[in-house]
C-alpha positions as CSV (number, residue, x, y, z in Angstrom):
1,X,-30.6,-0.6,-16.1
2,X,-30.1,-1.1,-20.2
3,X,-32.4,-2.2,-22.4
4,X,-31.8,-3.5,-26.1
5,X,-33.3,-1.1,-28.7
6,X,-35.0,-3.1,-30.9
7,X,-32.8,-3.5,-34.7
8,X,-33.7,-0.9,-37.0
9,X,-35.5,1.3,-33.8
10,X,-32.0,3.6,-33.4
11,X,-32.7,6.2,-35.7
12,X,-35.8,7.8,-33.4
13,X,-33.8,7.9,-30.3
14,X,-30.7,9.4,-31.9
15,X,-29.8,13.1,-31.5
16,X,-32.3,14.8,-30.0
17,X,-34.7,11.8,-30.8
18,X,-34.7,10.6,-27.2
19,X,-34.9,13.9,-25.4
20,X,-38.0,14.9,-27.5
21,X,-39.7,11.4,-26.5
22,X,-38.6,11.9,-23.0
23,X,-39.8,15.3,-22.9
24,X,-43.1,13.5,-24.8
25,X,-43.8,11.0,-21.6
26,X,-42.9,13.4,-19.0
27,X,-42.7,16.8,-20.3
28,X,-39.6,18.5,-18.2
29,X,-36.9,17.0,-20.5
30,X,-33.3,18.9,-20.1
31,X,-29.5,17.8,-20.8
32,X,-26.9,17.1,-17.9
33,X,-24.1,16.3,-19.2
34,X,-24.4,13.3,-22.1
35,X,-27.3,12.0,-20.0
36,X,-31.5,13.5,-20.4
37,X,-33.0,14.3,-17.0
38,X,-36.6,14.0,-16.7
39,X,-38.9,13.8,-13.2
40,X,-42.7,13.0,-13.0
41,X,-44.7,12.1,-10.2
42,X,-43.4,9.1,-8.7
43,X,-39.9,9.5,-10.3
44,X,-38.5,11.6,-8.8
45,X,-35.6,11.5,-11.0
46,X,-34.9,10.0,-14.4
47,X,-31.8,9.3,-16.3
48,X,-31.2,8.1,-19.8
49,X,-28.7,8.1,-22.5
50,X,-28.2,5.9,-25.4
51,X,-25.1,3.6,-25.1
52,X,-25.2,2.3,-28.4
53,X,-27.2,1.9,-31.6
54,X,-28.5,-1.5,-29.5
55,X,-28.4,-0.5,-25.7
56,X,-30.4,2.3,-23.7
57,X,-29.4,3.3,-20.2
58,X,-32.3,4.4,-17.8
59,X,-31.7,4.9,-13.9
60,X,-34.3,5.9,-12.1
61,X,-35.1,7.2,-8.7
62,X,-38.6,7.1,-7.3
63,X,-40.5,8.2,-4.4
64,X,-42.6,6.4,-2.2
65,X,-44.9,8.9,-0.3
66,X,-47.1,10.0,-3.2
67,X,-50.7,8.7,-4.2
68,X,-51.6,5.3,-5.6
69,X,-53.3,7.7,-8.8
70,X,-50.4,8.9,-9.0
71,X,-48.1,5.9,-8.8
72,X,-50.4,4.2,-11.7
73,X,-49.7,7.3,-14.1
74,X,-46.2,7.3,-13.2
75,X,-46.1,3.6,-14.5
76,X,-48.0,4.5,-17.6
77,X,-45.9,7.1,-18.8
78,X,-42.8,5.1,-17.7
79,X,-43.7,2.0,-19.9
80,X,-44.9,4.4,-22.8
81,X,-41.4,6.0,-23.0
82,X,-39.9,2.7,-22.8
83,X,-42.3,1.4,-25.4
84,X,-41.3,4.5,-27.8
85,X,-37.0,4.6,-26.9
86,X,-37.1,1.0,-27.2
87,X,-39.7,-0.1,-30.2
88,X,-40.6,-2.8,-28.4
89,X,-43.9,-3.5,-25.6
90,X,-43.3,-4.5,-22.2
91,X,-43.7,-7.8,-23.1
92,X,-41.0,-8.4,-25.8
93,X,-39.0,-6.3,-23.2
94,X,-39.3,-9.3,-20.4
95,X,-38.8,-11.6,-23.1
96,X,-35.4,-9.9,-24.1
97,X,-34.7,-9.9,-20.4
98,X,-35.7,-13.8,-19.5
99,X,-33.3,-15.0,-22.4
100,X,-30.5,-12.8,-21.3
101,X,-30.8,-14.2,-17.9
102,X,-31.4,-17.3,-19.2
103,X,-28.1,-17.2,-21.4
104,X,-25.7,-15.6,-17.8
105,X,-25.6,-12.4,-20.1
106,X,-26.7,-10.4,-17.2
């Protein structure tokens, strides 16, 4: 999935900007190639790069078989890292999302 990075935001995920907030959220950080690699609870596995000075690419794999404690953490951090790689909250990130959609842009 990408996410805009909100204008003026791209300096603190560039260079080693977004592994350090990766390794911030989920603390196992580590470079595969051009993407960071990161698993926590629930996600099993984590993928991220920055595109472009706008645009952040985040796949994710999760697991199903673990606690709901543990599920609710994994969503915290998840949304925190989001929240810090992106500059913007959850909710300005749906509202990016609903216009997009709304203007066939995705």
């Amino acid at each position: 999935m990408d996410y805009d990075i909100k204008k003026g935001h791209f300096e603190n995920v560039d260079g080693d900007g977004l592994k350090n907030i990766v390794n911030e959220a989920f603390g196992n950080a580590k470079n595969e190639g051009d993407l960071i690699v990161a698993s926590f609870g629930a996600l099993e596995k984590l993928e991220t790069k920055v595109q472009s000075k706008s645009v952040l690419f985040v796949s994710t794999k999760m697991r199903t078989d673990v606690s709901p404690e543990v599920g609710a953490e994994t969503i915290k951090r998840y949304n925190q890292f989001l929240e810090k790689a992106t500059g913007m909250n959850s909710k300005e990130r749906g509202k990016r999302m609903q216009k997009k959609a709304k203007d066939g842009k995705l």
